[in-house]
N, C-alpha and C positions, 0 to 999 in steps of 0.2 A: 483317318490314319492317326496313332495316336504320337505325340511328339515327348521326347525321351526330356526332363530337365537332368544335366547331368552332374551341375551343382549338387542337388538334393539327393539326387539318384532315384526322384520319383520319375514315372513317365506319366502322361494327362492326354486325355483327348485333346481338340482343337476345340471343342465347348470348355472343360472343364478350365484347360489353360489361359481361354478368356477371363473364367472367373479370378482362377488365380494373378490375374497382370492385372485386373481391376483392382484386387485388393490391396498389391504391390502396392500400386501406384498413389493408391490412399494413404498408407501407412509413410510413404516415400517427399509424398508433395503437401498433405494437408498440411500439417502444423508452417509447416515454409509460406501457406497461401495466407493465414490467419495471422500469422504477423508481419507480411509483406504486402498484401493483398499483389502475388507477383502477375505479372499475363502466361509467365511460360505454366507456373504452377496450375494457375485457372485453368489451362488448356487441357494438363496432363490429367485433371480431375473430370474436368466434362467428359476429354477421353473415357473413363473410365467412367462413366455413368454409361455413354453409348455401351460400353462393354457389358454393361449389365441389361439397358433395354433391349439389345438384343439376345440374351441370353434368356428372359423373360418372355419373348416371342417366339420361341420354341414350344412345342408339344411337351405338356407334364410329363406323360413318358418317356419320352427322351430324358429330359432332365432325373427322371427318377433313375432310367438305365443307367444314365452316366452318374449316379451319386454328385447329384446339385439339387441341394439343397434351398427349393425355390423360396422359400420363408427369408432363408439367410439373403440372398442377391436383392429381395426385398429390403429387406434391412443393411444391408451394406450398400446400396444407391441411396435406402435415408440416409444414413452418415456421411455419403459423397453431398446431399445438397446439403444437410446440416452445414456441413464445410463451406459449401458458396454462399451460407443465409437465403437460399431458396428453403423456406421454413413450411410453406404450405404443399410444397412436391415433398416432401421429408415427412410431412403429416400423412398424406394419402399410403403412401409406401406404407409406412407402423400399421394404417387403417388395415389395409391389404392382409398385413402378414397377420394381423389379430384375427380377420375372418377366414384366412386362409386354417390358421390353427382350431377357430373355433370355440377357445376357452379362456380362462386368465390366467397369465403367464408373469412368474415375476421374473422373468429377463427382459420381455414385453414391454412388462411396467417398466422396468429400465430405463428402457429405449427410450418409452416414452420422459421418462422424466429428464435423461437428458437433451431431448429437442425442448422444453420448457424451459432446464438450465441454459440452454441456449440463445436460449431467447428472452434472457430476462425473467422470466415468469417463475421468480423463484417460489410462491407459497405455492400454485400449484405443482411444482415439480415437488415440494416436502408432500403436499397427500396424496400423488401420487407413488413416490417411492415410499411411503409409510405402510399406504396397501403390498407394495411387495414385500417388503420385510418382513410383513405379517404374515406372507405366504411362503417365504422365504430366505430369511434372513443370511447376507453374505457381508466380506467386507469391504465389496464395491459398492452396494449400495447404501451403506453406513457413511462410506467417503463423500457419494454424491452426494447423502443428503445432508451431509456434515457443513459440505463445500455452499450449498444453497441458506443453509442457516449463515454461514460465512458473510455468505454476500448481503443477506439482509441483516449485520450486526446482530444478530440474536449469538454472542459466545458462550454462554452457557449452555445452550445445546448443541453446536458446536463442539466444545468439548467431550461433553457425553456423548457424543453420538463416536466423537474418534477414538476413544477410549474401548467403545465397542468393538468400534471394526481391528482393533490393535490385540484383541483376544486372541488367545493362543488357539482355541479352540471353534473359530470363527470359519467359515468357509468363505477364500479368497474370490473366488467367483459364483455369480448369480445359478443356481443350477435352471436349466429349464426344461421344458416336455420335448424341444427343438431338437433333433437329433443333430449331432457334428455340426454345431455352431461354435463359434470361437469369437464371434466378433468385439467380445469385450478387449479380450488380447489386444485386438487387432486397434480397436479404439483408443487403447489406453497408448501401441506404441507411437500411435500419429498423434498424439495430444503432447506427450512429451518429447519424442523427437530425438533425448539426446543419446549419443551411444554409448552404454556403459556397463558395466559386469551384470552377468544378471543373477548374479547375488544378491546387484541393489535392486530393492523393491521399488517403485518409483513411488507407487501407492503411498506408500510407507512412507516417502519420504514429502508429499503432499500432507498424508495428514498429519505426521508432524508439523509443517509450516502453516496449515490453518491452525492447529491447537497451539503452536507457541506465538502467536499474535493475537490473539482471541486470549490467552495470559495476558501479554501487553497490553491489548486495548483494557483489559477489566479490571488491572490494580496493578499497581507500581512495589507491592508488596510479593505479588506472583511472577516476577522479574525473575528470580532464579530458575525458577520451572519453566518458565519460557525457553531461556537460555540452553536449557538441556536437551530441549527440541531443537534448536539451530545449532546446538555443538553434533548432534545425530546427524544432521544433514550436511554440513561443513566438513563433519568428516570423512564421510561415508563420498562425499562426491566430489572434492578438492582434488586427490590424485588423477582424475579423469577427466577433469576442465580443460578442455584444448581452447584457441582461440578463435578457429571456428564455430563453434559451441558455443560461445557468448549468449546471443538472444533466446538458444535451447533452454538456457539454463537459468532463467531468472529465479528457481526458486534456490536454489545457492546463493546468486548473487544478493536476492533480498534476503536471506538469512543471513548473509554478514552485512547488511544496513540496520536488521535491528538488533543484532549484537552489537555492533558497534553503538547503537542509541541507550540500549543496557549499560555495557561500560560507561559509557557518557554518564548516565544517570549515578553510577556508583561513583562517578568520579574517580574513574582509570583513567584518566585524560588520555598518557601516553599510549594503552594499549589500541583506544580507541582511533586512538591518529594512526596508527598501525593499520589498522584494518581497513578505515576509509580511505586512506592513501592507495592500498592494494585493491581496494572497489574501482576508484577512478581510474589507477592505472590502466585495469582492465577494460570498463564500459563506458569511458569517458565522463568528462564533468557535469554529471548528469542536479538539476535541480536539488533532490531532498540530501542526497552526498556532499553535493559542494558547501550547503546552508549547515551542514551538522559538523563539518569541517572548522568551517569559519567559526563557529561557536568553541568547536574544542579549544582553536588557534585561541580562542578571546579567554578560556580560562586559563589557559597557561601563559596568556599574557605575552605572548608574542601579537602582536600587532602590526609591525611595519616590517619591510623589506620583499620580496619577491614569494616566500615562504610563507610571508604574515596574513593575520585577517582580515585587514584590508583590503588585499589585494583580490582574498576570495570573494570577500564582497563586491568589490569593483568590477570585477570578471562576469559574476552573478547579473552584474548592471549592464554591463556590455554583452552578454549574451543571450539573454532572456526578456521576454516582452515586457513591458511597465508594470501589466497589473503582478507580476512576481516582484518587483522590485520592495513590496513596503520592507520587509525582515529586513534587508541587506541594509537600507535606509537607515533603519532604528540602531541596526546595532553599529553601522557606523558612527553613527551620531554618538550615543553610549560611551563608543570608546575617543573618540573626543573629547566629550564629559569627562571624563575618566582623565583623562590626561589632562586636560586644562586645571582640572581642580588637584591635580600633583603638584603642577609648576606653577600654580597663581601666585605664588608668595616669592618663587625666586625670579619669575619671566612672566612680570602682569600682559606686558604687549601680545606675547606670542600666545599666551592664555586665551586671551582675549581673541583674539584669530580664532582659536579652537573651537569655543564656546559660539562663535558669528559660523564656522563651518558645522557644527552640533545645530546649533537651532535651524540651520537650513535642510538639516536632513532629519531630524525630526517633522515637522512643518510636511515634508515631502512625506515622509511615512505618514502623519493623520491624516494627508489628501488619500495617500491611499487606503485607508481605511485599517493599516495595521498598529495594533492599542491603541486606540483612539483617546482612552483616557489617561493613560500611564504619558503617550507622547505629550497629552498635552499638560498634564503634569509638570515635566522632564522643563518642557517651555518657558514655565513660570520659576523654574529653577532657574535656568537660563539669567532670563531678567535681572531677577536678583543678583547674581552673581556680575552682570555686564554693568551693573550701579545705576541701574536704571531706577530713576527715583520716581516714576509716575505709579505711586503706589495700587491708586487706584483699581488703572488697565492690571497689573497684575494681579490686584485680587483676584479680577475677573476672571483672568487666563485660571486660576488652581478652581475657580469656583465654578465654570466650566467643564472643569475633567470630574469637579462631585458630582455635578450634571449627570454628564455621561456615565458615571457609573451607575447613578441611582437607575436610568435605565436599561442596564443589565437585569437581567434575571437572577433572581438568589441564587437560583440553583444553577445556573450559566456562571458565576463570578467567579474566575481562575485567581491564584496569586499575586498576578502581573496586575488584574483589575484591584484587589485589593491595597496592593502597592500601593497604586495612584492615589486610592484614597487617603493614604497616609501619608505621602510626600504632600498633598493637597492642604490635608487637614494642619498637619506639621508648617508648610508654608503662611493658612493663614492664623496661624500661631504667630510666627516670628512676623510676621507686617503688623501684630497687635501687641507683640513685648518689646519687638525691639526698633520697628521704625515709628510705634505708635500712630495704630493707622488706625482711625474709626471706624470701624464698622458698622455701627449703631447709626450711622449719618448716612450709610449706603439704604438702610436698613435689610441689613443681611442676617442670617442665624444660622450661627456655628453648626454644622453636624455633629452630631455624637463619636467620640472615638471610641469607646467602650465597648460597643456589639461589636466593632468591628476587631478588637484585639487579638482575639485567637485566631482571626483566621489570618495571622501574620507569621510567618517565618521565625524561627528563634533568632534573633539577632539581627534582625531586618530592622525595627527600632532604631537600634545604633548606626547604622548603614543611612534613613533620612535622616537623623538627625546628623552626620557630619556633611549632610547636601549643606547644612544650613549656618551649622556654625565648627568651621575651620579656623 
């Protein structure tokens, strides 16, 4: 008896209509189970896997009278275990449907590349979706394997690959030999989850967000181009953000984390507290937002009160496990620094507090392993400044972080490590002009400044030397 849906206004046998509440149910609970791992979800998904082995335990004929498509129930029970990470029941299914068809199918390869994407196994999912493209080229599988280059940092093919699939003239799905198959559709709507015009492309706005951080990681130059992949995305999906929608929506929400790190970088301060304010609002005080906060806070030099950097850092310390704590450490410390060497000439006592709560959270950040040699740097700044006259032990303290830098890598050595080198080198400058320290009796030897000059900051220069002489 065949049962009327009267939503649609299709009507379906009692076989077909299993298929279709399997596939419901996929589209309905997957993405919910892969970010929850829920029980009710797991349930409604195994449901729907039974949906499907017994649909598969019917007579081909049947299934051919009633238009089910045994290939697809095949591959839409993959994508139910893919869901549970039952990865080797998801294998045998694709096996299935590849001998079922008999040939090579670039929707097939698909399948297959995304049970690899799934599981990790990103360079085999890239030659595998490389042979469909050859066979086929769409701009799903340009995303998948855009999204695979992604995951293994290779952004330069990344980009090219999203650049293609963004062709005007591209076909948006995989075609196959598979008759009334759909299940890319159906994949793509339980991967994204969230409800929204279907004007917006979701596709679309995936590969934008792989291709404008794949800009970001590769040069601080390709910043603007980035940016106009997260204003695409930003704006396209902003009106539609409901608050149930939160965790649907992370690639909005991460599109304004690295907008906001953009602006940071161009030094938009304001707009950038803008935006990270309206991130946390939404998805709480989540780690990389609260750390990119507290930094905006520290360049516009608000520091204390309930608002200030401080207090973001202090929050960061009360909320989060140790081994996150070095950042908050250092740049507490920093701005104690900071402040101590304002007021040393008009409040030496309270100074001096500053600089005794600065080298203690220093000291805490190199236990944690964050800048190891800039903290320890920062240390021998310290000293000096506390009139500590055991010239000695401070040498040692700056002569330590040359240490540590020299084992760095050339090609690993950030900024921050070059700093240290120069507040180091600068330090045991002034313990040999102006406290007249011997170094020759340690027998120690100066580092070179010279190779290391360009790779300094304009005006960073000026910046150690007023550590040194205020």
């Amino acid at each position: 008896m065949a049962i009327e849906d009267k939503l649609n206004g299709k009507t379906y046998s009692p076989l077909l209509e299993r298929f279709e509440t399997a596939k419901n149910l996929f589209v309905k609970y997957s993405l919910h189970y892969k970010q929850n791992s829920d029980e009710k979800a797991r349930l409604k998904l195994e449901t729907a896997v039974d949906y499907c082995t017994s649909i598969l335990s019917q007579n081909p004929e049947r299934l051919q009278r009633e238009e089910i498509n045994q290939i697809g129930v095949y591959l839409l029970r993959s994508n139910l275990y893919m869901t549970l990470k039952d990865f080797s029941s998801a294998q045998k299914d694709i096996d299935l449907a590849k001998a079922k068809l008999g040939k090579e199918d670039a929707f097939l390869l698909e399948m297959q590349g995304m049970l690899y994407f799934e599981k990790e196994e990103y360079s085999k999912a890239i030659n595998v979706l490389s042979r469909a493209i050859k066979l086929n080229a769409s701009k799903s599988l340009y995303i998948l394997r855009a999204r695979s280059y992604f995951e293994l940092q290779d952004y330069e093919h990344t980009i090219s690959d999203v650049n293609n699939a963004l062709l005007e003239d591209i076909p948006p799905i995989t075609k196959s030999r598979i008759d009334n198959l759909n299940l890319i559709e159906i994949s793509k709507l339980a991967e994204h989850g969230i409800v929204v015009p279907k004007k917006i492309n979701f596709d679309d706005m995936v590969a934008f967000y792989i291709r404008g951080v794949s800009l970001f990681n590769l040069d601080q130059e390709r910043y603007g181009d980035a940016k106009v992949d997260f204003d695409k995305i930003i704006s396209a999906l902003s009106p539609h953000i409901k608050e149930n929608n939160i965790k649907e929506s992370s690639v909005f929400f991460d599109s304004l984390l690295y907008r906001a790190k953009i602006l940071y970088s161009w030094k938009n301060y304001d707009s950038a507290l803008k935006e990270i304010n309206y991130l946390i609002a939404k998805k709480g005080f989540e780690l990389d937002s609260a750390y990119l906060k507290g930094n905006i806070l520290m360049k516009l030099g608000k520091f204390k009160g309930k608002k200030g950097a401080y207090e973001v850092f202090n929050k960061i310390i009360r909320k989060f496990p140790e081994e996150f704590h070095g950042e908050a450490r250092f740049k507490k410390a920093q701005m104690r620094l900071i402040v101590a060497n304002q007021i040393y000439t008009k409040d030496t006592d309270k100074a001096l507090e500053s600089y005794a709560s600065a080298e203690k959270n220093f000291k805490m950040a190199f236990k944690l392993g964050y800048e190891p040699a800039l903290s320890q740097a920062y240390l021998g700044v310290i000293s000096l400044r506390q009139k500590k006259k055991n010239y000695g032990k401070i040498w040692d303290i700056f002569d330590e972080s040359v240490k540590l830098y020299k084992k760095i890598k050339p090609k690993d050595r950030t900024d921050t490590d070059h700093l240290a080198l120069l507040i180091s080198e600068q330090g045991m400058n002034y313990l040999i002009k102006e406290k007249h320290f011997d170094f020759k009796a340690k027998k120690k030897k100066m580092p070179s400044f010279k190779r290391f000059k360009r790779s300094i900051k304009k005006g960073m220069e000026t910046y150690v030397y007023n550590l040194f002489y205020y």
